[in-house]
N, C-alpha and C positions, 0 to 999 in steps of 0.2 A: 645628396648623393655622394659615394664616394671616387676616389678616384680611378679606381678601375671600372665603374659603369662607365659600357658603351655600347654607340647607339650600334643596332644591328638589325637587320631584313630578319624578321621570324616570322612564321606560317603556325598558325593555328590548324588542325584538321578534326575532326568531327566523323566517325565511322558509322552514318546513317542505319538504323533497322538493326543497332548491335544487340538490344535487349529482346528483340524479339526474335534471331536467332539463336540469342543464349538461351531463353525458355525453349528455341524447336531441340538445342542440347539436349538440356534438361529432360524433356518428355520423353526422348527417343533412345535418352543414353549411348549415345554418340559423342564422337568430338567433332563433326564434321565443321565446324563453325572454328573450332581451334586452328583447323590442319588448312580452313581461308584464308583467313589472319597471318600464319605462321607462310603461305606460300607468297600473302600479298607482302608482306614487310622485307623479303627478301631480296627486293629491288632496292631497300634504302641501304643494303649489306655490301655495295658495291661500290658506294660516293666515296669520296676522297674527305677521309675523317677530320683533316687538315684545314679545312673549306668549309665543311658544312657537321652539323652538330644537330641528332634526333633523340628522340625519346617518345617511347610510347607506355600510354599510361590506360587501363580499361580499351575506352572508343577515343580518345582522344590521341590523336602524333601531332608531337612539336617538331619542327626542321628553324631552324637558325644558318643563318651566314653572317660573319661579321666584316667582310669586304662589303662597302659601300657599291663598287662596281661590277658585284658578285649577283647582282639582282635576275639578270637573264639564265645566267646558271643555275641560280635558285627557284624559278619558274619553269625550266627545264626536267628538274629534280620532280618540283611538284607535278608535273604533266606525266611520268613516269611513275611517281605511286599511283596517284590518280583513276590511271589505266590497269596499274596492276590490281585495285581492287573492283574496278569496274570487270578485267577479267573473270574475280572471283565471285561475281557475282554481287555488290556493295558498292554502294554511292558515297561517296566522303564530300561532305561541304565543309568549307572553311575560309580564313580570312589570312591576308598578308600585309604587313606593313613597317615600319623603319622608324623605328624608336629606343631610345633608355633599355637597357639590357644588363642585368647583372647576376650569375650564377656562380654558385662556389660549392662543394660538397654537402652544405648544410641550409644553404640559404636560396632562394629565386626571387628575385627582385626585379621584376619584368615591365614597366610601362607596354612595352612592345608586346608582350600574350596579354596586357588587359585589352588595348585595343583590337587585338587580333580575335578578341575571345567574342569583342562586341559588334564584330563585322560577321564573323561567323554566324555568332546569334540573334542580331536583327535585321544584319542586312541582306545574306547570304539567301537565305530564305528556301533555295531549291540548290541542287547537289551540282554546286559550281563554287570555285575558289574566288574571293570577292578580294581585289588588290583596295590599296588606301590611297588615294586619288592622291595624296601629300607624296606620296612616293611621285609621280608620274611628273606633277608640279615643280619636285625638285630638281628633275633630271631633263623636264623642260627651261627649268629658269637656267639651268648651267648647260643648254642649247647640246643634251647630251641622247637626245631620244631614238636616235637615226637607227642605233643597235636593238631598241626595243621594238620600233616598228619594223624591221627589217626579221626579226625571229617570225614574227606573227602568232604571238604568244598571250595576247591581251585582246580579249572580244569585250564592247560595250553598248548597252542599252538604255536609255532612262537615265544616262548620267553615272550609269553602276559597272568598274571596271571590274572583267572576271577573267580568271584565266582560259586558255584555248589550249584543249586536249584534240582535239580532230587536224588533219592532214592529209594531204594525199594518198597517205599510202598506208593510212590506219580506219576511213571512215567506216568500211565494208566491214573492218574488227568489230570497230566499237558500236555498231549496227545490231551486229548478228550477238553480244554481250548483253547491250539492250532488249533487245528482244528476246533472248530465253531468260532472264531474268523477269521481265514482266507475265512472260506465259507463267513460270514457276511461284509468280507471287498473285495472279491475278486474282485468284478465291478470297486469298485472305485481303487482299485490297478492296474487295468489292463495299459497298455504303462509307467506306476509309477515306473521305474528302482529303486529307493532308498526306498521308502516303500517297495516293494517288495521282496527285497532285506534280509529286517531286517525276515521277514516272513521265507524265504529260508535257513539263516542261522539256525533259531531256530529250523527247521527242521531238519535241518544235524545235530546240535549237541541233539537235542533228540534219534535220530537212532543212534550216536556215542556212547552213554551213556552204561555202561555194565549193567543196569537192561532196557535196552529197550526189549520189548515184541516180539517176535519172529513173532508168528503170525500174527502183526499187518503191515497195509501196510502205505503206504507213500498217507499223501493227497496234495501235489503237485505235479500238473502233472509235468513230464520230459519233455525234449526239444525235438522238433520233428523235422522231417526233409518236408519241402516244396515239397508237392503234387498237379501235377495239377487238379483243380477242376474236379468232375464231370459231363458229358455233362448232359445238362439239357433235359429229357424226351421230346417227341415231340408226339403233338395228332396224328396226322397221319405221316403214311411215305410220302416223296418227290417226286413228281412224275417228270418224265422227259423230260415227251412229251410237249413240250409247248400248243399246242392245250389243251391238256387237263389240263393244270394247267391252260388258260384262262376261258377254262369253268367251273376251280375250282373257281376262281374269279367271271366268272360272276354271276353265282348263289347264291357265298356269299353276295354277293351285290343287289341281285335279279335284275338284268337286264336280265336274259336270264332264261327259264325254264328247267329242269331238260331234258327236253325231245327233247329240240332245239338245233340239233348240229352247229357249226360253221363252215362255207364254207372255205375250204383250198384251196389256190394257185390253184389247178387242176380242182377242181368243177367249177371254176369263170371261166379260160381258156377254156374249156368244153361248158359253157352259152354261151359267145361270140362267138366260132365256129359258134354252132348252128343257131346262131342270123345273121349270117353272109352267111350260106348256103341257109336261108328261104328270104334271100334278093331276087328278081325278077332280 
């Protein structure tokens, strides 16, 4: 390494369902997918360029800080993209952590985006920002965390720290986001086990949240259990008599008139007698 690599807080992010909004472009000859992107990035157009350092590339945005104590400000940042493409209707997962950093006009030399790139990619799993536990470590070994747990900026599960976009006074937002996004995707999600997926968790952890809204209900339906269909209504009841279901037929058919009945076995036995007595 040389002498100017240093270490630095960068953020990986990952713009969930980018290729399959660019093909809804695509089909529709639209830009509407450009003009989300273009409304969601303009939250990064405000930070203090001084501080913090982005780039966005395809589906991918890097954020960098290289203050060591710059971490809660940089968690900040991210909870306000975050939101703004949750706004636009887009999930973004990605990964954060504090490592080797070295960029120059020609060159990226990043420890800090491989790891960020492999938190995103194995650990991150559903559309949450996954921190590196070695950050949290360090700022506990130097008894410095009292700022982190005091933002409430870090939610953890399973041993897996992610960042916390919800608050008091954005949950009822980022609810009613979730939800016309899921109405809007729900067809093409449907037999979609891994889209559907990321949908399902964001759900669970919006109802886990302690400023979630009481009165408010869940818009994914729950798992049902397999019911036989119901029989299909029928114009008329079944009749049993075969005579009379042939001259239900025939008259369907108009071979016979309403008012012609059909000679049964005994009537035709009956004829012949008769035919047979008036013999000489």
């Amino acid at each position: 390494m040389t002498s100017e690599t240093t270490y630095v807080h960068a953020a990986l992010l990952d713009v969930l369902g980018y290729r399959h909004r660019l093909s809804q472009d695509r089909q529709s000859g639209s830009l509407d997918f450009k003009d989300a992107l273009q409304r969601a990035m303009t939250v990064l157009s405000n930070f203090n360029e001084a501080e913090f350092s982005y780039q966005a590339i395809s589906d991918t945005i890097i954020v960098t800080c290289a203050r060591r104590d710059g971490f809660v400000e940089l968690l900040k940042v991210l909870k306000k993209v975050v939101l703004g493409f949750l706004a636009e209707g887009l999930f973004v997962r990605g990964g954060v952590t504090y490592s080797p950093h070295f960029k120059s006009s020609h060159v990226t030399y990043s420890h800090a985006l491989a790891v960020a790139h492999e938190l995103e990619s194995k650990t991150a799993i559903y559309p949450r920002v996954v921190i590196d536990h070695n950050i949290l470590e360090m700022f506990k070994v130097a008894n410095e965390t009292k700022s982190i747990t005091d933002a409430e900026l870090i939610c953890e599960r399973n041993g897996v720290h992610f960042l916390n976009i919800i608050d008091p006074d954005n949950w009822a937002q980022a609810y009613k986001w979730a939800r016309e996004m899921f109405a809007r995707e729900k067809t093409f999600l449907l037999r979609k086990e891994q889209e559907f997926l990321k949908h399902s968790w964001f759900e669970e952890y919006l109802f886990n949240s302690p400023h979630r809204k009481p009165d408010v209900e869940r818009y994914i339906p729950t798992m049902t259990l397999l019911r036989p269909d119901p029989p299909l209504p029928s114009a008329r009841p079944p009749t049993t008599e075969p005579v009379a279901a042939m001259q239900e037929f025939a008259q369907r058919a108009g071979g016979l008139r309403p008012s012609t009945p059909l000679p049964s076995r005994k009537t035709k036995a009956n004829s012949r007698n008769k035919k047979r007595k008036q013999l000489p």
